[in-house]
GURO-175315 format. One line per 3 residues: number of its first residue (from 1); their letters; for each residue x, y, z of C-alpha. Coordinates in pm, 1 decimal, always signed. Layout:
REM GURO-175315
NUM	a	X,Y,Z ~ ...
This chain:
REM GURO-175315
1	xxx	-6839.3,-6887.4,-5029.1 ~ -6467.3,-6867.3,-5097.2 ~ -6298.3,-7099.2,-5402.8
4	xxx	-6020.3,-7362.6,-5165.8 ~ -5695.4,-7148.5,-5232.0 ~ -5536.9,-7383.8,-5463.5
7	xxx	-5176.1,-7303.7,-5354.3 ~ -4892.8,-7558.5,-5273.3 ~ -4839.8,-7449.7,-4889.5
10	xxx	-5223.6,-7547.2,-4832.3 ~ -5171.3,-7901.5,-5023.9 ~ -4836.7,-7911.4,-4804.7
13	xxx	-5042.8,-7840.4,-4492.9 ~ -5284.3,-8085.5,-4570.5 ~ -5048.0,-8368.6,-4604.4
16	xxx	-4902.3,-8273.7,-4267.1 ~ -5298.0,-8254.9,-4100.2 ~ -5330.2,-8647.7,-4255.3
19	xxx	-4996.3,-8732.1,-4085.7 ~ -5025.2,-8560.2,-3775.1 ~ -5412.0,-8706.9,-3718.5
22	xxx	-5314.9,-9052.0,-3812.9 ~ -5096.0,-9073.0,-3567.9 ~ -5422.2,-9064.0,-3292.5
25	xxx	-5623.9,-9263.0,-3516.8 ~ -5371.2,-9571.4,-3521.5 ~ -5073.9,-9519.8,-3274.1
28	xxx	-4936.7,-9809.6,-3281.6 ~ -4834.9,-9775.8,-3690.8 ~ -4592.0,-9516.9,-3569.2
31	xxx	-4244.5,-9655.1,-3444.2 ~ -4058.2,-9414.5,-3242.4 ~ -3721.6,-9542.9,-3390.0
34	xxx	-3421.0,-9243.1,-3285.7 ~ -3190.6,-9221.7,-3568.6 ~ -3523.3,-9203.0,-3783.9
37	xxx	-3592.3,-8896.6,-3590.7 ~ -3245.6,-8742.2,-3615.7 ~ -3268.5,-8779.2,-4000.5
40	xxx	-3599.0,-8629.7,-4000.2 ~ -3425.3,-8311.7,-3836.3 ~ -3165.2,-8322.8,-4104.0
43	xxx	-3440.1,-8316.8,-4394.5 ~ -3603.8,-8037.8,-4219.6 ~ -3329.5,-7834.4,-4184.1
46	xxx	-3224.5,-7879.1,-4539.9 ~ -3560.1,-7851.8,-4690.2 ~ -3603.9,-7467.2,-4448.0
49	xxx	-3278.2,-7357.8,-4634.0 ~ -3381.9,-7426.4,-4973.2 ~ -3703.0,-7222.5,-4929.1
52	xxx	-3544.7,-6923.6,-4806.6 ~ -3249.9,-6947.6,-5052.8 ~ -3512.7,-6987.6,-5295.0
55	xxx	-3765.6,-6697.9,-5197.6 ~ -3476.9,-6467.7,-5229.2 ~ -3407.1,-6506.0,-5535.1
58	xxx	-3803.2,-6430.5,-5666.0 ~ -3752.8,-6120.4,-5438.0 ~ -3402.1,-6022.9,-5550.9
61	xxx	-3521.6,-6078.3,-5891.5 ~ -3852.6,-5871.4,-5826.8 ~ -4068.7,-6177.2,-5944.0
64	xxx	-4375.9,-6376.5,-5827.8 ~ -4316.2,-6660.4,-5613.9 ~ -4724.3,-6723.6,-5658.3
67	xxx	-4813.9,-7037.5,-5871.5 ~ -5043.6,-6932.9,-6157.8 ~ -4879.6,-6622.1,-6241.0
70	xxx	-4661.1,-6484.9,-6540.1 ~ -4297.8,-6450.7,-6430.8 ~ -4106.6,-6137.1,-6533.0
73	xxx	-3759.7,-6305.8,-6557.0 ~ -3663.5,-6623.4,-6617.6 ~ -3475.1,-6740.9,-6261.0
76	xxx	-3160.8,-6956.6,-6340.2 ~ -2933.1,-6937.4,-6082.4 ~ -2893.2,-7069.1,-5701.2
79	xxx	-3126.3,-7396.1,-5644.1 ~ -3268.5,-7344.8,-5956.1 ~ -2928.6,-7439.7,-6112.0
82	xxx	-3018.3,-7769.7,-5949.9 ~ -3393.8,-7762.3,-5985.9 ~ -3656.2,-7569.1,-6196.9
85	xxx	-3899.2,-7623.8,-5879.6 ~ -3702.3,-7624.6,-5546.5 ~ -3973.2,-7481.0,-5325.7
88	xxx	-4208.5,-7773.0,-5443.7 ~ -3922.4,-8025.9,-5369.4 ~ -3843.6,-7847.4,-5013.0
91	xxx	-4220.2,-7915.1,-4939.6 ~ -4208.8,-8265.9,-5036.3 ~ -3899.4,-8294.8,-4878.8
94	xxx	-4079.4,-8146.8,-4532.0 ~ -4358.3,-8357.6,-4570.3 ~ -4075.2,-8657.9,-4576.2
97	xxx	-3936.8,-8537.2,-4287.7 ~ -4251.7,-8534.2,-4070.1 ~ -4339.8,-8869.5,-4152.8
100	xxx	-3959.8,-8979.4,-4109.4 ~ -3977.3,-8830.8,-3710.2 ~ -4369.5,-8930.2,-3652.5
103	xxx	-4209.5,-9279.2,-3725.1 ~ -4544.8,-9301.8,-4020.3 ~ -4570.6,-9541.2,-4299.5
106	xxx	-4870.9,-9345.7,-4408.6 ~ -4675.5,-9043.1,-4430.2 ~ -4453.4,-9189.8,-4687.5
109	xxx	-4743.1,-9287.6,-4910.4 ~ -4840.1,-8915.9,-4857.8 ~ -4572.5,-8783.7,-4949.5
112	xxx	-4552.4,-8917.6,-5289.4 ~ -4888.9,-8810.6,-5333.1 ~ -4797.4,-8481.2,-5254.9
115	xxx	-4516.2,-8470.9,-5502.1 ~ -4743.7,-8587.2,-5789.0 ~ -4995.0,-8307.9,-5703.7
118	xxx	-4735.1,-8062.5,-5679.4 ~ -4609.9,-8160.2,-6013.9 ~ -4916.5,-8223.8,-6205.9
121	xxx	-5110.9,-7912.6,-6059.6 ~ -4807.9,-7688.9,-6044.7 ~ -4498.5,-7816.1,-6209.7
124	xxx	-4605.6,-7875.1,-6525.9 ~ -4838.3,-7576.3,-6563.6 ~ -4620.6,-7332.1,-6473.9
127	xxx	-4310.7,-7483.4,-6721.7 ~ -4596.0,-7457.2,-6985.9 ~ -4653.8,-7083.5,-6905.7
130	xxx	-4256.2,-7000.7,-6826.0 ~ -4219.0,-7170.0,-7176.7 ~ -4493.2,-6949.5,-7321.2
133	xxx	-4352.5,-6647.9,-7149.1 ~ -4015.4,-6692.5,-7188.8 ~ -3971.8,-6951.6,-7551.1
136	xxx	-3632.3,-7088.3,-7636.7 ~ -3446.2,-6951.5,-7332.3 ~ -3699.6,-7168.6,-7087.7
139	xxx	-3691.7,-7419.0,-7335.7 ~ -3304.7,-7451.3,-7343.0 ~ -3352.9,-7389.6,-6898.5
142	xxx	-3575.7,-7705.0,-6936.5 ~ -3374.1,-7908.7,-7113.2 ~ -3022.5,-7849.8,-6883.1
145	xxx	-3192.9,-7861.4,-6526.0 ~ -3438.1,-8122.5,-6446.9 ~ -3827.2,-8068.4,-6285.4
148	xx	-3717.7,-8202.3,-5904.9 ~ -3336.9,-8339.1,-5898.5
């Protein structure tokens, strides 16, 4: 039997499966409320950019974009100006924005705890081993640009 792929898009996917089947479990928790939805569009929208905008620069850079593996370059610029993990914070952020347009409370909750896996079980590992890798230049990168925003 296969180890569970310990990677942030399955954590992300399971926080949407929770949503999603909540919503049949208890339907009437989830207000269809219109502007809610709009925003939710918004957030997804946004959240879509920053992955892509993100991605390329692992792939311009000819880095990994896999958790749990040693960078070859230290990635400073776009989002990550903004953000040492942007992809992390685009998948909380989608994760947001399906609860926001399934109109679910529950969603919220799991949201947060979706950002507090992402940062205990990938965040703060991999600024441990880009720290490691890279010494006072990720050092100084951690000190000017914060973990989400």
């Amino acid at each position: 039997m296969r180890a569970f792929p310990d990677l942030p898009p399955v954590w992300w996917l399971g926080s949407i499966a929770a949503i999603y089947l909540f919503k049949f479990v208890a339907p009437g928790l989830h207000p269809d409320i219109w502007w809610l939805d709009a925003l939710s569009w918004l957030v997804l929208l946004a959240a879509l950019a920053i992955i892509v905008w993100s991605a390329w620069y692992f792939f311009a850079r000819k880095t990994t974009i896999e958790p749990h593996h040693t960078p070859k370059v230290l990635i400073e610029e776009g989002p990550f100006q903004w953000s040492r993990n942007p992809i992390y914070l685009a998948l909380v952020m989608l994760t947001l924005s399906f609860a926001m347009g399934n109109g679910s409370l529950l969603g919220l909750v799991l949201t947060a705890v979706l950002w507090l896996v992402l940062d205990r079980r990938f965040a703060a590992p991999e600024e441990a081993l880009l720290r490691q890798t890279f010494g006072e230049e990720a050092d100084a990168y951690c000190a000017r640009v914060r973990r989400w925003i």
